[in-house]
C-alpha positions as CSV (number, residue, x, y, z in Angstrom):
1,X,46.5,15.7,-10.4
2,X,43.8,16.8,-7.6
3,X,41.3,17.7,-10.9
4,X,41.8,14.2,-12.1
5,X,41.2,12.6,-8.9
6,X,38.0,15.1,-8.2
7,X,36.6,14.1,-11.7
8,X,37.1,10.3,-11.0
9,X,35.7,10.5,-7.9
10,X,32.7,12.1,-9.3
11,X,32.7,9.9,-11.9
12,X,33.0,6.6,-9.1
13,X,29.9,8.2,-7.2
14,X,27.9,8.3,-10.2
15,X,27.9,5.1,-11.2
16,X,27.3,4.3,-7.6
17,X,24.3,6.0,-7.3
18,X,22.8,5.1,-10.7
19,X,23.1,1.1,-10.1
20,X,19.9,-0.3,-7.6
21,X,19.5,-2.2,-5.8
22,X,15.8,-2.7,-6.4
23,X,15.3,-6.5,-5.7
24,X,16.6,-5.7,-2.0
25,X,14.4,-2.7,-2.1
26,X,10.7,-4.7,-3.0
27,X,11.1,-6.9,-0.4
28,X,8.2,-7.1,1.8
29,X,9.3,-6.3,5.5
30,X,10.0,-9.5,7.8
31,X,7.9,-9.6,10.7
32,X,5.1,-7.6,9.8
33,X,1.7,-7.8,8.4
34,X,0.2,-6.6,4.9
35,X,-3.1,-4.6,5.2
36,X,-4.3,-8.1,3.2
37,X,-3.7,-10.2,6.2
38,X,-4.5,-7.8,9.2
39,X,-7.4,-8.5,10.8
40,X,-9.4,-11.5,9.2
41,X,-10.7,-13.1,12.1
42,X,-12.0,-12.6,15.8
43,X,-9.1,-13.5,17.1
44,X,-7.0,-11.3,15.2
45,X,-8.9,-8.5,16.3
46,X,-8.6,-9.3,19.7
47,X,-4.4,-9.5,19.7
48,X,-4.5,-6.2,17.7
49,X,-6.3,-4.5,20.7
50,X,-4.1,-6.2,23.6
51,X,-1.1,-5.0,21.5
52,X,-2.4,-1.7,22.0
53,X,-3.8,-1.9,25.2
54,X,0.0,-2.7,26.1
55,X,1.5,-0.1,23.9
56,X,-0.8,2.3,26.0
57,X,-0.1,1.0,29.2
58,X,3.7,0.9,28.8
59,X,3.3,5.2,28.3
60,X,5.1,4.3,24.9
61,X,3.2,7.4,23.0
C-alpha cells in the first residue's frame, strides 16, 4: 500500500513538472521598460537620472 501510493505520487509529480506553463512564462514584465524603449529622448534621460539621484539619496544601495 505505502509503495503504491509512493509510486503514484511520483508519478503525479511528474506530470506536474513536465506540463508548462510557458505562455505565462514569455510574458513581458508589467511596469517595466524593454532595453528598446529606454532612453529615446531627452527627457527620458533626464527621469532615468532623477530616479537614481533618488535611489541614491534614499541610501537604498
Amino acid at each position: 500500500m505505502n509503495k503504491n501510493r509512493f509510486i503514484t505520487i511520483l508519478i503525479l509529480a511528474i506530470v506536474v513538472g513536465t506540463i508548462s506553463c510557458s505562455k505565462f512564462l514569455e510574458r513581458p514584465p508589467e511596469g517595466q521598460m524593454t532595453e528598446a524603449e529606454a532612453l529615446k529622448s531627452e527627457s527620458d534621460i533626464i527621469a532615468f537620472a532623477n530616479g537614481v539621484y533618488t535611489l541614491l539619496s534614499d541610501n537604498v544601495f
